[in-house]
Legacy VTK file of the C-alpha trace (Angstrom):
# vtk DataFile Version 3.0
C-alpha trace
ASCII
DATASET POLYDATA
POINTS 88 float
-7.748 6.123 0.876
-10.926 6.798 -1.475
-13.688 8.269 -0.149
-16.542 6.615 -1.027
-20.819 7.372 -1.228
-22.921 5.833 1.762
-24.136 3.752 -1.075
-20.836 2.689 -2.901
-19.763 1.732 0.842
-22.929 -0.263 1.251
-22.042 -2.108 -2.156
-18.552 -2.434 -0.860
-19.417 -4.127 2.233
-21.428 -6.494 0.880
-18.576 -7.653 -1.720
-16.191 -7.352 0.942
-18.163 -9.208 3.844
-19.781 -12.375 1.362
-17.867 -14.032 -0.050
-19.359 -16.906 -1.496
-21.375 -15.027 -3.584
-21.930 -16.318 -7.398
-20.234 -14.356 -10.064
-23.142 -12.744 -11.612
-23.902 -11.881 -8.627
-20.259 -9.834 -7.763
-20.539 -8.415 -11.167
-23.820 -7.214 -10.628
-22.617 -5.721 -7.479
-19.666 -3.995 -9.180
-22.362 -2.720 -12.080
-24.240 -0.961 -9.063
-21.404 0.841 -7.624
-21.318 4.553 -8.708
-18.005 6.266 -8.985
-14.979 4.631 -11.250
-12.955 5.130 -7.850
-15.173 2.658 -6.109
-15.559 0.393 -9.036
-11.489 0.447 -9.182
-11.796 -0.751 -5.481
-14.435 -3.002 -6.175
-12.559 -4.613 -9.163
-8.851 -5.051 -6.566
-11.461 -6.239 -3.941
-12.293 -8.659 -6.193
-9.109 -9.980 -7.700
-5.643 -9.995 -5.883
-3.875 -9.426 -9.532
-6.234 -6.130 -9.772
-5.347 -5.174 -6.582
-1.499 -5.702 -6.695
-1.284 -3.080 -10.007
-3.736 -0.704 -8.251
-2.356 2.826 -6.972
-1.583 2.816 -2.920
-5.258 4.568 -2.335
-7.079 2.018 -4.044
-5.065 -0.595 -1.882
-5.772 1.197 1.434
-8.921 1.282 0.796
-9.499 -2.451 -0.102
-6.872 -3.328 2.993
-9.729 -0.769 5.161
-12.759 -3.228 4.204
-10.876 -6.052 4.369
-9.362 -5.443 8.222
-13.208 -4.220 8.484
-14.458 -7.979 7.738
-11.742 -9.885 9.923
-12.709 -7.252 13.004
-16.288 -8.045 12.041
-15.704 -11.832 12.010
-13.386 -12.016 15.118
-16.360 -9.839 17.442
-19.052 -12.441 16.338
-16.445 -15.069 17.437
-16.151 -13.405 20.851
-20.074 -12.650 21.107
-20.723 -16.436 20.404
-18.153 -17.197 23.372
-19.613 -14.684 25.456
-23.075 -16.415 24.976
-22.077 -20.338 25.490
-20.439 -19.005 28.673
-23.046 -17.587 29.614
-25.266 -20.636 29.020
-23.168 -22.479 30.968
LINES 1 89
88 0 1 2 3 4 5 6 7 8 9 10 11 12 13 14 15 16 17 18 19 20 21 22 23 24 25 26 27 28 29 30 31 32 33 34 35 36 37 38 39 40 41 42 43 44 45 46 47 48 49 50 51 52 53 54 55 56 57 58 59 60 61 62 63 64 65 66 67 68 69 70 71 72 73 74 75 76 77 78 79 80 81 82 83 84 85 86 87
């Protein structure tokens, strides 16, 4: 697994975690990210054909953010459960 800045994680998660952002925008992202270890993450984040020619740390790390998002996405599923019950 890569170790990355506080920053180079911050431009990770946001690549990771939004998806439907425009390509400039990704690219732009990528641009911003500091080390060529994080860009190399950024880059197999990005694009599965990237990712399946990467070495086994720069795949860790991608699975890491991307088990990151679906933990992220499945806890605002349960908060939004919690909260209609709660309505209720």
């Amino acid at each position: 697994m890569i170790r990355l800045t506080p920053h180079d994680s911050s431009v990770m998660t946001a690549l990771a975690q939004f998806t439907g952002v425009p390509p400039e925008r990704k690219r732009a992202l990528l641009d911003a990210l500091e080390s060529t270890e994080a860009r190399e993450v950024g880059a197999a984040l990005l694009d599965r054909q990237v990712y399946h020619q990467a070495p086994p740390r720069i795949r860790d790390t991608v699975d890491y953010f991307l088990r990151w998002v679906e933990n992220n996405k499945r806890l605002g599923r349960e908060r939004e459960v919690r909260r209609r019950k709660s309505r209720a």
